[in-house]
PyMOL Python script that loads the backbone (N, CA, C, O; Angstrom):
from pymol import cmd

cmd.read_pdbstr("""\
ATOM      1  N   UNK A   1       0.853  -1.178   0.000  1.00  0.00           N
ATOM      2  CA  UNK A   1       0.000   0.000   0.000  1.00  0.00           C
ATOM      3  C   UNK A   1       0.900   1.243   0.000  1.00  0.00           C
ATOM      4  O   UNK A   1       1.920   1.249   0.690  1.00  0.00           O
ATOM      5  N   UNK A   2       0.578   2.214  -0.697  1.00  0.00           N
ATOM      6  CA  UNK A   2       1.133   2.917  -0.850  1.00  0.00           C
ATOM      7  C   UNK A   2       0.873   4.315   0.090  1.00  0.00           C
ATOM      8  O   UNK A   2      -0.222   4.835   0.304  1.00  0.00           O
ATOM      9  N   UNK A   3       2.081   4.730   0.542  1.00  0.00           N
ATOM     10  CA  UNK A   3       1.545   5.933   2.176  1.00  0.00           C
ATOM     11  C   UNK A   3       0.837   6.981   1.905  1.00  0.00           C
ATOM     12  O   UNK A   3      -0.153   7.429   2.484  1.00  0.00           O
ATOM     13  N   UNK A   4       1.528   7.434   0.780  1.00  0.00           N
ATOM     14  CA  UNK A   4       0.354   8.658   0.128  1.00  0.00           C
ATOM     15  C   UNK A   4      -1.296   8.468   0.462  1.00  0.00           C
ATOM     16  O   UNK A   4      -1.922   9.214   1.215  1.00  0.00           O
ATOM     17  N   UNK A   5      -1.973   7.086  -0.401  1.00  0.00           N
ATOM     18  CA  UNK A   5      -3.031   7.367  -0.466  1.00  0.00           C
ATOM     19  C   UNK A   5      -3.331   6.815   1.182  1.00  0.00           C
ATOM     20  O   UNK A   5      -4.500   6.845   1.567  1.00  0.00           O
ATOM     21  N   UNK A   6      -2.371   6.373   2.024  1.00  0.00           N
ATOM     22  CA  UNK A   6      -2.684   6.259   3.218  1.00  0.00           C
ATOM     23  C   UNK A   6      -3.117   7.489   4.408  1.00  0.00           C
ATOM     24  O   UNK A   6      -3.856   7.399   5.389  1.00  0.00           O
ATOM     25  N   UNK A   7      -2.317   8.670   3.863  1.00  0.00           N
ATOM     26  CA  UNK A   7      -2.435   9.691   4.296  1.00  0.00           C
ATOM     27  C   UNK A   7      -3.794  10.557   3.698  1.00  0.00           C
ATOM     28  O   UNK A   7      -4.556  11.348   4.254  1.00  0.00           O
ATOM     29  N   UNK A   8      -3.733  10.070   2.420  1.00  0.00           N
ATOM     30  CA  UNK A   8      -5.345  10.738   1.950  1.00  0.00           C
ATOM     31  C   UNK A   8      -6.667  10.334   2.651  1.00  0.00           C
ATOM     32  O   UNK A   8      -7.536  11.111   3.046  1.00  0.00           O
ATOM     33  N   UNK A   9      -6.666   9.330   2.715  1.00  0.00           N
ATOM     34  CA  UNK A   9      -7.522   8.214   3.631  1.00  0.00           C
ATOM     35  C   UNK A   9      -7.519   8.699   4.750  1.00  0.00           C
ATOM     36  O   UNK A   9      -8.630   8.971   5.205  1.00  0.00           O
ATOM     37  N   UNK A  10      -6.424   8.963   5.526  1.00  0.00           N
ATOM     38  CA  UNK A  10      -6.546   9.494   6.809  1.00  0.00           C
ATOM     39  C   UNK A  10      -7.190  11.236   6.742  1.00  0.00           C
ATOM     40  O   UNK A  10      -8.194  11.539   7.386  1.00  0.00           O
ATOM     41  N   UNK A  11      -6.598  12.040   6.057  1.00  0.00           N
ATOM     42  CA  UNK A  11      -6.956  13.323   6.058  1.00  0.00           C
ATOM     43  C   UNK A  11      -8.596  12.784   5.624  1.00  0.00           C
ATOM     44  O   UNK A  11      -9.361  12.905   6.581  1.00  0.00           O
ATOM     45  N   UNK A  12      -9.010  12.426   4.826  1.00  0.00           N
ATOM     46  CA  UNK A  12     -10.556  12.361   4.525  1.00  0.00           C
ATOM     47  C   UNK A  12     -11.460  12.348   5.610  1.00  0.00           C
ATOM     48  O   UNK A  12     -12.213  13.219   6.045  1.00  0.00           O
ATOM     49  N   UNK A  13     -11.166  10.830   6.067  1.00  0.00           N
ATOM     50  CA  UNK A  13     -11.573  10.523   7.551  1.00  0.00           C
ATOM     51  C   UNK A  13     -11.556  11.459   8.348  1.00  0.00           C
ATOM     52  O   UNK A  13     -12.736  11.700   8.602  1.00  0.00           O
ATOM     53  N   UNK A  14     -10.615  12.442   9.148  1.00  0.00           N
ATOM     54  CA  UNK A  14     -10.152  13.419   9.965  1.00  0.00           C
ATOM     55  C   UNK A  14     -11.345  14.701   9.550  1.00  0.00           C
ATOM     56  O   UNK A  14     -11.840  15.299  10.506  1.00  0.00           O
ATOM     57  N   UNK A  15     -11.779  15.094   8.137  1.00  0.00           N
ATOM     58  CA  UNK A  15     -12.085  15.881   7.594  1.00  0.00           C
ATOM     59  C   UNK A  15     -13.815  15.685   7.862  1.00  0.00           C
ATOM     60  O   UNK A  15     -14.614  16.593   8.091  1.00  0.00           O
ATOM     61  N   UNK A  16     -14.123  14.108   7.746  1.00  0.00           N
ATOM     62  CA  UNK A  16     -15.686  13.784   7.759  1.00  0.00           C
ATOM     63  C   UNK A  16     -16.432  13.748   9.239  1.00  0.00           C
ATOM     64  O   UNK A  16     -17.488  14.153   9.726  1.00  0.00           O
ATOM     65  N   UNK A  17     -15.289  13.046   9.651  1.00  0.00           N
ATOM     66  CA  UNK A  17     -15.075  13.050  11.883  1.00  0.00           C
ATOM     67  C   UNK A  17     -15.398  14.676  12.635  1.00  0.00           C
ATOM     68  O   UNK A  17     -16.116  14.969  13.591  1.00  0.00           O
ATOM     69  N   UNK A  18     -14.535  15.527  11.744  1.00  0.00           N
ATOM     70  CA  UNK A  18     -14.335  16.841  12.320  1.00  0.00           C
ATOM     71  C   UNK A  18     -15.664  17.531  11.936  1.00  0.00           C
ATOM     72  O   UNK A  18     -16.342  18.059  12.817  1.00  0.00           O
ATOM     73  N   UNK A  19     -16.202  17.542  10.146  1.00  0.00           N
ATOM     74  CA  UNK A  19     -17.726  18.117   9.539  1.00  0.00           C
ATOM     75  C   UNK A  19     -18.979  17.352  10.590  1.00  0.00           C
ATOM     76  O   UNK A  19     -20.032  17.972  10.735  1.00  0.00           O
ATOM     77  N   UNK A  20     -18.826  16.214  11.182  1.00  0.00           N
ATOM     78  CA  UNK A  20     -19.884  15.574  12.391  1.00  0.00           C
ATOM     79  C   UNK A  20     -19.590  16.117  12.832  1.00  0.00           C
ATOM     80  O   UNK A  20     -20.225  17.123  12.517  1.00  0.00           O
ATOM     81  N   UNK A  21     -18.663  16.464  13.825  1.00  0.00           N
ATOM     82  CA  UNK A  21     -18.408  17.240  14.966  1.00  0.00           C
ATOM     83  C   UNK A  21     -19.122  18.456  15.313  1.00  0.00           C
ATOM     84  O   UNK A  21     -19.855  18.604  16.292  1.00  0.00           O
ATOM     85  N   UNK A  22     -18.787  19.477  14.251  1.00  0.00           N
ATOM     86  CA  UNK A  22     -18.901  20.482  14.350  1.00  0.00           C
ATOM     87  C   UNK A  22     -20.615  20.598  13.863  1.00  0.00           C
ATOM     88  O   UNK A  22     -21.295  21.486  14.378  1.00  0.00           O
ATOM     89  N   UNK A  23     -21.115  19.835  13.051  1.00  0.00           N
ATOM     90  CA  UNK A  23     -22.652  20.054  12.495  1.00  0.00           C
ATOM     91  C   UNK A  23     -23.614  18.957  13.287  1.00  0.00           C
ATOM     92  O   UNK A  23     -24.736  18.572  12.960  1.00  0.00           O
ATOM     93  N   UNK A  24     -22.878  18.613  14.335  1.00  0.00           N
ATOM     94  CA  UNK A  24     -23.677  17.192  14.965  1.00  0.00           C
ATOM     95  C   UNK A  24     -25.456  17.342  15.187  1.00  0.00           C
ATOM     96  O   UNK A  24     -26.366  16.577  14.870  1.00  0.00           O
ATOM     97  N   UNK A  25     -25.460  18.606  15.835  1.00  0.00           N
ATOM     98  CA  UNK A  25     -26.204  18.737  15.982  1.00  0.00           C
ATOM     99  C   UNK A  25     -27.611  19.649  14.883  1.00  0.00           C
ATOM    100  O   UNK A  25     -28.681  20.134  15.251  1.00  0.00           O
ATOM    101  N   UNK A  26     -27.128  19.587  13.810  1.00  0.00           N
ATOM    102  CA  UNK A  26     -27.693  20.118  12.799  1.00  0.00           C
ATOM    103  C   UNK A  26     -28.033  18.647  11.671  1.00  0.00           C
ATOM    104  O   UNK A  26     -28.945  18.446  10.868  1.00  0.00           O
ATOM    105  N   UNK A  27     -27.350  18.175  11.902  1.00  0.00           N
ATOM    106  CA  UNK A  27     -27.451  16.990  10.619  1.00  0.00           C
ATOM    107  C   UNK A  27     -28.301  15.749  11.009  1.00  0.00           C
ATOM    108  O   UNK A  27     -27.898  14.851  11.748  1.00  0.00           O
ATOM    109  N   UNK A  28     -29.363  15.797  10.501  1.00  0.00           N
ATOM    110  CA  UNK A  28     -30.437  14.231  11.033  1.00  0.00           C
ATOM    111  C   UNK A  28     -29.269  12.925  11.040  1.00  0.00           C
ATOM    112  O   UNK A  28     -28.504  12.650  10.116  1.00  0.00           O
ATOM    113  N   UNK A  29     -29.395  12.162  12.489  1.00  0.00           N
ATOM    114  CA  UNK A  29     -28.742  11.302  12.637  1.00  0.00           C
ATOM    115  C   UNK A  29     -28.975   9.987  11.615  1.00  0.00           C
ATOM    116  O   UNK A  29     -30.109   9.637  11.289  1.00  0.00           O
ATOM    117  N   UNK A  30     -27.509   9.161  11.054  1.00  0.00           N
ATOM    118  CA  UNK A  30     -27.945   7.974  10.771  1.00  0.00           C
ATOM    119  C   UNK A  30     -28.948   7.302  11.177  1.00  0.00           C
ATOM    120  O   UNK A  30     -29.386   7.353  12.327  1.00  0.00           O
ATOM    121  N   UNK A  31     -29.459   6.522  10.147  1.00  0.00           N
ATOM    122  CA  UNK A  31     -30.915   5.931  10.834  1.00  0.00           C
ATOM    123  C   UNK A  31     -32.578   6.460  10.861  1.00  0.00           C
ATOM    124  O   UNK A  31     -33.606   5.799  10.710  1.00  0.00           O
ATOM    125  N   UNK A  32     -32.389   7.871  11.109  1.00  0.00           N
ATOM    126  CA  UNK A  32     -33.516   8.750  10.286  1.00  0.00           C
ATOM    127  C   UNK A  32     -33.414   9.417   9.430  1.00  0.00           C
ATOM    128  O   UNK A  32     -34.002  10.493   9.540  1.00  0.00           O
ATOM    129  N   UNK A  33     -32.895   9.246   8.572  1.00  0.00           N
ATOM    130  CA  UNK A  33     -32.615   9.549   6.862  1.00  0.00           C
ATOM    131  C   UNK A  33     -34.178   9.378   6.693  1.00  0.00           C
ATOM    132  O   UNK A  33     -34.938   8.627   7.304  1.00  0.00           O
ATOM    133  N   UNK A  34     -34.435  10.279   5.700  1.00  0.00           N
ATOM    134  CA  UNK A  34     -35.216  10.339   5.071  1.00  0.00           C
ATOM    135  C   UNK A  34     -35.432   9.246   3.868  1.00  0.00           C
ATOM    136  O   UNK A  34     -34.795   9.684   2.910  1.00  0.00           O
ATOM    137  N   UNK A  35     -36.194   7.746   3.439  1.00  0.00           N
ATOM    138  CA  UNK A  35     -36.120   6.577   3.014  1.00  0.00           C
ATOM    139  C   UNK A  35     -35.704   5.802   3.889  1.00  0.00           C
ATOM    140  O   UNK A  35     -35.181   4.713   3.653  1.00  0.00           O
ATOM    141  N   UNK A  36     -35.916   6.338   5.121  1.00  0.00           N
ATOM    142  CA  UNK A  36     -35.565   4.768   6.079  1.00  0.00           C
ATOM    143  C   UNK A  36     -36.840   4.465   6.265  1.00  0.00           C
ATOM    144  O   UNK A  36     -37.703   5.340   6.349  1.00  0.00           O
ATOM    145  N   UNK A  37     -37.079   3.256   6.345  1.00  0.00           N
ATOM    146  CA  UNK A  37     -38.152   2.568   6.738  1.00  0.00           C
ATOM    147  C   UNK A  37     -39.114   2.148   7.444  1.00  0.00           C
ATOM    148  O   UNK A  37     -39.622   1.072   7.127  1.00  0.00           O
ATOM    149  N   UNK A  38     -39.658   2.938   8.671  1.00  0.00           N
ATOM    150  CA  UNK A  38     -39.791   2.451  10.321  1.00  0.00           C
ATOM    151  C   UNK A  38     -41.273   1.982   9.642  1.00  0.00           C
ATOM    152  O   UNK A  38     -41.834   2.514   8.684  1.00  0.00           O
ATOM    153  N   UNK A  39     -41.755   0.761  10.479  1.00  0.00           N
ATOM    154  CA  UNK A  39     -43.370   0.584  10.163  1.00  0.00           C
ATOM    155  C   UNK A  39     -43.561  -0.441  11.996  1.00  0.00           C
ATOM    156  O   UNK A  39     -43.104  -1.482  12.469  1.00  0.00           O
ATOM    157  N   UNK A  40     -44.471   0.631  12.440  1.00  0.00           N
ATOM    158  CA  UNK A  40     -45.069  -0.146  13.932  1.00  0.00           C
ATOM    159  C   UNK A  40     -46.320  -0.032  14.219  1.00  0.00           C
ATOM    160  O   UNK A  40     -47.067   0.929  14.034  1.00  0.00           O
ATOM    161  N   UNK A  41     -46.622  -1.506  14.886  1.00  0.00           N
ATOM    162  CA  UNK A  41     -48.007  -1.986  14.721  1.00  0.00           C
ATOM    163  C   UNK A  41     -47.918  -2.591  16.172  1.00  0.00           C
ATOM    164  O   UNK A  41     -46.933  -3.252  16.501  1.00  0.00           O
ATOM    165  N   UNK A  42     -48.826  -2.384  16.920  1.00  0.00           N
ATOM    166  CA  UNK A  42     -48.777  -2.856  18.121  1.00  0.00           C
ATOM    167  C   UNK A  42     -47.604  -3.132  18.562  1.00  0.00           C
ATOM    168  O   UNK A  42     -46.697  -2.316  18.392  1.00  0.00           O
ATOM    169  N   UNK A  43     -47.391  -4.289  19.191  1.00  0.00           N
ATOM    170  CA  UNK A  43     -46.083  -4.865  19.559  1.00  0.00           C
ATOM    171  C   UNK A  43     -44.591  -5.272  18.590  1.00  0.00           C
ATOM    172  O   UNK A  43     -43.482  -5.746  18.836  1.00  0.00           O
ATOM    173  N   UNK A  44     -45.280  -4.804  17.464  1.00  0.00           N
ATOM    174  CA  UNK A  44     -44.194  -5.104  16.059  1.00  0.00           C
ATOM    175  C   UNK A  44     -43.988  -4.314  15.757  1.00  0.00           C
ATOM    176  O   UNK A  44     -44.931  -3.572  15.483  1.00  0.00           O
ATOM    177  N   UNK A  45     -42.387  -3.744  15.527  1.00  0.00           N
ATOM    178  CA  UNK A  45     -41.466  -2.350  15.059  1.00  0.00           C
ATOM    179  C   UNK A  45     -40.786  -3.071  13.859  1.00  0.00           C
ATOM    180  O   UNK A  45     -40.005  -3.974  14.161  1.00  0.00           O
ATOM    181  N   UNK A  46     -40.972  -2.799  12.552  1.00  0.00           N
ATOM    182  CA  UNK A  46     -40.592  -3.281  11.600  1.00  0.00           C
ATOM    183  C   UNK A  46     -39.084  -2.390  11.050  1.00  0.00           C
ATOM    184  O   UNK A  46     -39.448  -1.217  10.956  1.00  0.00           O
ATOM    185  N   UNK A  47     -37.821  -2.470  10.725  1.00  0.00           N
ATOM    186  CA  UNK A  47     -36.824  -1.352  10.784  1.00  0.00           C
ATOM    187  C   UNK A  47     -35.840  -1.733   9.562  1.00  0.00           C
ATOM    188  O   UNK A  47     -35.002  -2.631   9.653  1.00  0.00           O
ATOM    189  N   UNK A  48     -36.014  -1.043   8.549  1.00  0.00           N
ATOM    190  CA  UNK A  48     -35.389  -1.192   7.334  1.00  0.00           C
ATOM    191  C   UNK A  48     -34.536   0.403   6.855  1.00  0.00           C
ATOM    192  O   UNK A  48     -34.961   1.236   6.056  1.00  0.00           O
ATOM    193  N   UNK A  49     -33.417   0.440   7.537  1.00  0.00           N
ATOM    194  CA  UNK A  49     -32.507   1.604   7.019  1.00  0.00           C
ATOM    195  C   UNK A  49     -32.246   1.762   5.425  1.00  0.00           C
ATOM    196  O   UNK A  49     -31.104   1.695   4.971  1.00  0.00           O
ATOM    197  N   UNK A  50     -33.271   1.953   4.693  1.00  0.00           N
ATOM    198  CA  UNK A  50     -32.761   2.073   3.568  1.00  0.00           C
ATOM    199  C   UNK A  50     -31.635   2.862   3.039  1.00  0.00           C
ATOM    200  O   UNK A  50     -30.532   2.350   2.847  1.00  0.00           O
ATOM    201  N   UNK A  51     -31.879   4.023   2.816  1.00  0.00           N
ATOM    202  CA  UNK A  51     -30.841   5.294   3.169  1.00  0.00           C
ATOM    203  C   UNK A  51     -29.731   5.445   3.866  1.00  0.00           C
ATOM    204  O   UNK A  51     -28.593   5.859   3.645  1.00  0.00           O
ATOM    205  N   UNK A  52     -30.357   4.990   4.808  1.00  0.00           N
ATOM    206  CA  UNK A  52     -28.599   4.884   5.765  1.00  0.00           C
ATOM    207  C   UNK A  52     -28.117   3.680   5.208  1.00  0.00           C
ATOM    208  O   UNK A  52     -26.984   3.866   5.653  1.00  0.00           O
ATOM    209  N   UNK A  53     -28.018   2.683   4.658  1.00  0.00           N
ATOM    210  CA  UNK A  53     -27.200   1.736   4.119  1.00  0.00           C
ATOM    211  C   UNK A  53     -26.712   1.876   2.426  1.00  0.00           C
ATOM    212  O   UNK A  53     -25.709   1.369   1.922  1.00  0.00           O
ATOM    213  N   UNK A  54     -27.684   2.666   1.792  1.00  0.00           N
ATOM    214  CA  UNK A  54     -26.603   2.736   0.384  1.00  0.00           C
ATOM    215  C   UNK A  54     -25.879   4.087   1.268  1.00  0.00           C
ATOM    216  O   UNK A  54     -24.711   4.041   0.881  1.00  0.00           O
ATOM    217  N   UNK A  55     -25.931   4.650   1.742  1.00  0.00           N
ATOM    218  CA  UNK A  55     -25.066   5.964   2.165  1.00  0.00           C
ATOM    219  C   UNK A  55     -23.855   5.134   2.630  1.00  0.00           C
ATOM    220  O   UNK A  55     -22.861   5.137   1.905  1.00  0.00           O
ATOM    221  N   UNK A  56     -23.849   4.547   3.576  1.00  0.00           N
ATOM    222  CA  UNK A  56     -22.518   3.878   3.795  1.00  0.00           C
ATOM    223  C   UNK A  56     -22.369   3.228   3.368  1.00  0.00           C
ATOM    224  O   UNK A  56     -21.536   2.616   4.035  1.00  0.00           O
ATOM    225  N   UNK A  57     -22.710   2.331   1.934  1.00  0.00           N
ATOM    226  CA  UNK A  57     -22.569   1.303   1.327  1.00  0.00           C
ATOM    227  C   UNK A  57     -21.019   2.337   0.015  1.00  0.00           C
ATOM    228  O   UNK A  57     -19.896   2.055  -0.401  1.00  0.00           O
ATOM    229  N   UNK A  58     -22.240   3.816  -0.138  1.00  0.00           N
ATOM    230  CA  UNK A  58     -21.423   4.889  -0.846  1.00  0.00           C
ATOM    231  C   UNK A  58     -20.175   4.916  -0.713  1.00  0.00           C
ATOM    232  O   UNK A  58     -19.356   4.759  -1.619  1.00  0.00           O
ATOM    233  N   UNK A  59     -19.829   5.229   1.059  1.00  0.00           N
ATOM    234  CA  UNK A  59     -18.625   5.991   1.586  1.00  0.00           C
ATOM    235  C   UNK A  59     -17.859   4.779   1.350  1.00  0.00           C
ATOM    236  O   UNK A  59     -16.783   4.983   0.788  1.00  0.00           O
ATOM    237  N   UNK A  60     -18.159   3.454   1.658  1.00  0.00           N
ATOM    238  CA  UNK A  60     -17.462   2.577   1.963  1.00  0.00           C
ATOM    239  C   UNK A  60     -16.611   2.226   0.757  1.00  0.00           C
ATOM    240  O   UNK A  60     -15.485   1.788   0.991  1.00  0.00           O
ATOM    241  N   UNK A  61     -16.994   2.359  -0.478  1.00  0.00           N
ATOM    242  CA  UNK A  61     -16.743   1.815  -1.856  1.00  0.00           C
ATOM    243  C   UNK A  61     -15.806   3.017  -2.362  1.00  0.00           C
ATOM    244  O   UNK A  61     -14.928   2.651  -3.143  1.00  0.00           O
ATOM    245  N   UNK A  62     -15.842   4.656  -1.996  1.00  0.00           N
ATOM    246  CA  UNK A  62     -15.108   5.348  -2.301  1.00  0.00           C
ATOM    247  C   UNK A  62     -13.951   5.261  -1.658  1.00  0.00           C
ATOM    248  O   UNK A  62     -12.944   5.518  -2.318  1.00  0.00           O
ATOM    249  N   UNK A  63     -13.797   4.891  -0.260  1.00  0.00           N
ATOM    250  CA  UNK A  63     -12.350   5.070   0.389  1.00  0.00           C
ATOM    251  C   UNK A  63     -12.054   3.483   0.437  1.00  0.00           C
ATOM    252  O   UNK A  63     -11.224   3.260   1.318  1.00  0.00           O
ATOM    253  N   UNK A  64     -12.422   2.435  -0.159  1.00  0.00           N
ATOM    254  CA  UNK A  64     -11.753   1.208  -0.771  1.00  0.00           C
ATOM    255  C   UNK A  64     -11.146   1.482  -1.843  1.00  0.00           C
ATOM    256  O   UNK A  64     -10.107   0.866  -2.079  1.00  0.00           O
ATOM    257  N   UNK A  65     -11.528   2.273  -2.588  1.00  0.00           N
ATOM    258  CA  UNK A  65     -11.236   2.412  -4.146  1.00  0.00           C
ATOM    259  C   UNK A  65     -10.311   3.241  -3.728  1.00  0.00           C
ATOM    260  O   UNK A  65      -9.489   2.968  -4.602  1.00  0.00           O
ATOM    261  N   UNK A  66      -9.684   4.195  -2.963  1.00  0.00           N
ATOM    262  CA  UNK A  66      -9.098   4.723  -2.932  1.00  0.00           C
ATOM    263  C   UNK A  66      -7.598   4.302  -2.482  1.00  0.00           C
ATOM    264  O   UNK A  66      -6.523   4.790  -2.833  1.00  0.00           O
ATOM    265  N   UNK A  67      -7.850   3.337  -1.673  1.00  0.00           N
ATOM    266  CA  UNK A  67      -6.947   2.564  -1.014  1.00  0.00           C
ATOM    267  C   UNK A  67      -6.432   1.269  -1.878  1.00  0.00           C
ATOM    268  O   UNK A  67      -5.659   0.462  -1.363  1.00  0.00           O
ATOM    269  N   UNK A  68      -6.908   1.117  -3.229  1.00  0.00           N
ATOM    270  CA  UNK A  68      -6.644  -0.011  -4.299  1.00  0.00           C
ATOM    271  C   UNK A  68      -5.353   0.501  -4.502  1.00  0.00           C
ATOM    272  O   UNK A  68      -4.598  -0.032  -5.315  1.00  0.00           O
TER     273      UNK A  68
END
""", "prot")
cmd.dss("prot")
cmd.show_as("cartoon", "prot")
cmd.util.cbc("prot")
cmd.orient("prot")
């Protein structure tokens, strides 16, 4: 692996960690994305993160690819 894109990887990370940080409280948490799924019926909570899973399905595939 090469350190460069090791260091890019890291600055990214550092960069996405720090934009939560600072907007934590402004940005709808993972999980209530808008296309998530909640459906409850009496005693049954049905819970399908749609949204929140291609979103990190997203991030996940860009900083692999990056790290190829």
């Amino acid at each position: 692996m090469n350190f460069g894109k090791v260091l890019i990887v890291a600055g990214i990370l550092l960069i996405v960690l720090g934009g939560f940080i600072t907007l934590g409280g402004k940005l709808p948490p993972l999980g209530r994305l808008p296309g998530d799924i909640v459906y409850r019926s009496g005693n049954v909570t049905f819970y399908f993160p749609l949204t929140t899973m291609i979103l990190i399905s997203i991030t996940l595939s860009f900083l692999l690819r990056l790290l190829r």
